[in-house]
C-alpha positions in Angstrom: 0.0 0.0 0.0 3.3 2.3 -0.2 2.0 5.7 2.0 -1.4 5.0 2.3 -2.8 4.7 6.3 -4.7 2.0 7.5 -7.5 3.5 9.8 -9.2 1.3 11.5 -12.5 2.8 13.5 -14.3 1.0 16.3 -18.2 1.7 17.2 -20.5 -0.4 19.6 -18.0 -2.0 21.8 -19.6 -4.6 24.4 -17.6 -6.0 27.4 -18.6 -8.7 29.7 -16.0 -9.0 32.2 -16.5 -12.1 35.4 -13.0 -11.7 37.6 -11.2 -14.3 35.4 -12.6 -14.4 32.0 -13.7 -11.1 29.4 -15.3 -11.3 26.2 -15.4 -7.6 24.0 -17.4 -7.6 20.9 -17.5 -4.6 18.8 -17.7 -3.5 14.6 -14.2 -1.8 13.0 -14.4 -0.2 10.1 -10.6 -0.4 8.4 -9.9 2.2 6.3 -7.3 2.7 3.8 -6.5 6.4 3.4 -3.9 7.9 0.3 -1.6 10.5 0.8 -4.2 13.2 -0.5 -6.1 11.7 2.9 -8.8 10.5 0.5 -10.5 7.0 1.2 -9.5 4.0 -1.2 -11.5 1.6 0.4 -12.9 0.3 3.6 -14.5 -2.8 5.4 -16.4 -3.6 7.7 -15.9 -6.5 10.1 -17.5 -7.7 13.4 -14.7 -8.8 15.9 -14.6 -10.9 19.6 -12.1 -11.0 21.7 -11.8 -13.6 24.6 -9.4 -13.1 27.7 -8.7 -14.8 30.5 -6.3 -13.9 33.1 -3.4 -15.1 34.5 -2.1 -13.7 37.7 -1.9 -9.7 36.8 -2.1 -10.1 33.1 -5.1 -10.3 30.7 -4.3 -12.7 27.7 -6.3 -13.3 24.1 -7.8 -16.9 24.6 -9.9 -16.6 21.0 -10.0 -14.4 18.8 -12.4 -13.9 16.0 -13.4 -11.9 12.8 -16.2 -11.8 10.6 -17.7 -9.7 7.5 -21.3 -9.1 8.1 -23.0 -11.1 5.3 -25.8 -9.7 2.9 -28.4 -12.5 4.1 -30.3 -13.2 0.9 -27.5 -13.1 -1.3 -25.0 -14.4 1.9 -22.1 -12.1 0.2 -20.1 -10.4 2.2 -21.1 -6.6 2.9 -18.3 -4.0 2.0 -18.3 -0.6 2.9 -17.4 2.5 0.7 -18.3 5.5 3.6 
């Protein structure tokens, strides 16, 4: 991609957190901005994260990403915005 940025953008961010385990869902946009800071292209994914921890530190048990699918068609749905 030479100069262009990769933006990703988060919005809706859920957390369940129990003293040992956390799951965080949430939709990223990623964006891929050119020099000119004009938009190229973007997508839109759905992610999860799983922690657990382990004595002071919080480490990714699963992670998992998805591209919201168009359900008649079932294609994936990209984003120009």
């Amino acid at each position: 991609m030479g100069e262009d940025l990769n933006r990703p953008r988060f919005k809706d961010i859920r957390v369940i957190e129990d003293n040992n385990l956390a799951v965080i869902q949430a939709y990223v946009t990623f964006q891929q901005i050119n020099p000119p800071r004009e938009l190229v292209e973007s997508i839109k994914n759905r992610t999860t994260l799983v922690l657990i921890r382990e004595g002071d530190a919080w480490k990714i048990w699963h992670d998992h990403t998805s591209i919201p699918v168009e359900m008649v068609s079932f294609k994936g749905m990209l984003a120009k915005e």
